[in-house]
Each structure stands twice: as structure tokens, then as C-alpha cells.
C-alpha positions in Angstrom: 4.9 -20.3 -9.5 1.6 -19.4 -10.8 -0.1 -20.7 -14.0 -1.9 -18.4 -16.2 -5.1 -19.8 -15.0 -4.6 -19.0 -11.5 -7.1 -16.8 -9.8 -6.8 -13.5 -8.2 -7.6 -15.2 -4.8 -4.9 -17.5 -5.0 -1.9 -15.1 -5.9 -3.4 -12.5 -2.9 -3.4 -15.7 -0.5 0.3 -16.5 -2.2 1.7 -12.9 -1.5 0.0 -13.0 2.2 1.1 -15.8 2.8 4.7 -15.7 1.6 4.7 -11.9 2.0 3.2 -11.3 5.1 1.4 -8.6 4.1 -2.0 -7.9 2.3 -1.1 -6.7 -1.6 -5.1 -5.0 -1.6 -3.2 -2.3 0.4 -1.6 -1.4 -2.6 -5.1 -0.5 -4.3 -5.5 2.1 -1.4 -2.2 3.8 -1.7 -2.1 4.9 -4.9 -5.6 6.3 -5.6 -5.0 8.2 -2.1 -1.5 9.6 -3.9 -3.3 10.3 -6.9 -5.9 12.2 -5.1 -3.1 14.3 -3.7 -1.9 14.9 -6.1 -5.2 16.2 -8.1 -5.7 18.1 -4.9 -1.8 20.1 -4.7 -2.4 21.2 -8.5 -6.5 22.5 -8.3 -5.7 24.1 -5.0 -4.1 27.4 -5.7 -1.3 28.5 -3.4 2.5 29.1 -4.6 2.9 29.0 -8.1 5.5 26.0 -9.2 6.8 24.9 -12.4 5.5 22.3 -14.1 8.5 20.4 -14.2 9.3 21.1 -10.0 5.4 19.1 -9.9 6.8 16.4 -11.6 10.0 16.3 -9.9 8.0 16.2 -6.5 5.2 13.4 -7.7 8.1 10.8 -9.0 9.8 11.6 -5.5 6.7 10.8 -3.7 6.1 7.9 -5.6 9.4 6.5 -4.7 9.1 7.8 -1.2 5.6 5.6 -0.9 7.1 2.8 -2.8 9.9 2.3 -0.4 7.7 2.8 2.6 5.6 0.2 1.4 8.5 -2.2 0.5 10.1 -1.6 3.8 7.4 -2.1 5.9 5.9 -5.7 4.4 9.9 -6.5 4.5 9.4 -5.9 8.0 6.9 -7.9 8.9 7.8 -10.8 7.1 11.2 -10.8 8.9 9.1 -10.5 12.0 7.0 -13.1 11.1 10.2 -15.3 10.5 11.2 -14.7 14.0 7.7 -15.4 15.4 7.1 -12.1 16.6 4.0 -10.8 16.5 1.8 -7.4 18.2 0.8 -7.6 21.8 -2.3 -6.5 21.0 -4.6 -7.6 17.9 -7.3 -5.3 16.8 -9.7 -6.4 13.8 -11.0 -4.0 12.1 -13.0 -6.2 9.5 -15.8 -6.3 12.3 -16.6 -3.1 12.1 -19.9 -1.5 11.5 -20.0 -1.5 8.1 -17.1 -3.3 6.9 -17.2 -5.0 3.2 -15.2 -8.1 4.7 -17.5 -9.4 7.4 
């Protein structure tokens, strides 16, 4: 598919393409999850065990994992059937946006 010289670019334009769905989201999920995480253990409140922590952040992860999966699943299917949103909104306009 890809050989080793091929640029980020291309293999994000692949896997929107192909995918319907922009992998970059990916680089948001997981710092946001991570941050939760940071968050649950500074913040004191009822005291867990270690190991229920653990159990609970590999759940999440999974949990967020699937979502993910599901959702660009989804949209390629829809995309397959050539249905799209009744309404479009782009928010790469915006006041202050890194893509416009």
C-alpha cells in the first residue's frame, strides 16, 4: 500500500479517503483521556485501589477505542450509500483556526 518513503500527508489523505474519517482525531482523543486520567488520580475524592484505577483506565481505553472504531465504520458505510448531513458546518473557518 504505502512505501517507506511515503509522507505523512499521503497516508492521512489515504485513511480519509478510504476511511472516511480524519485519523488527526485520534491525536485529540488520547491526550484528552490521558488528561483524565491525571485529573481522577490528583483529585482527591474516594479512595480506590490501585489495581480498580487500572482496571477502569484499560476499560476506558477500550470503551474509546470502540467508539472511535464504530463511528468512522459508520461513516464510511454511509459514505458508501451516499448519504451525507443535511447540514454542513466548517469549523476550520473559525476565528482562529490552525487550518485556514
Amino acid at each position: 500500500m504505502f512505501n517507506n518513503g511515503s509522507s505523512l500527508t499521503q497516508k492521512l489523505t489515504y485513511a480519509r479517503t478510504n476511511f472516511g474519517f480524519d485519523v488527526e482525531f485520534l491525536w485529540y482523543v488520547f491526550p484528552a483521556t490521558l488528561a483524565g486520567i491525571v485529573v481522577e488520580i490528583l483529585i482527591p475524592g474516594e479512595k480506590q485501589s490501585w489495581t480498580s484505577r487500572l482496571r477502569a483506565i484499560s476499560i476506558w481505553a477500550v470503551y474509546i477505542l470502540i467508539g472511535v472504531s464504530v463511528s468512522a465504520v459508520l461513516q464510511y458505510c454511509l459514505g458508501l450509500l451516499h448519504i451525507h448531513p443535511l447540514v454542513l458546518i466548517d469549523l476550520g473557518k473559525t476565528a482562529g483556526s490552525k487550518t485556514s
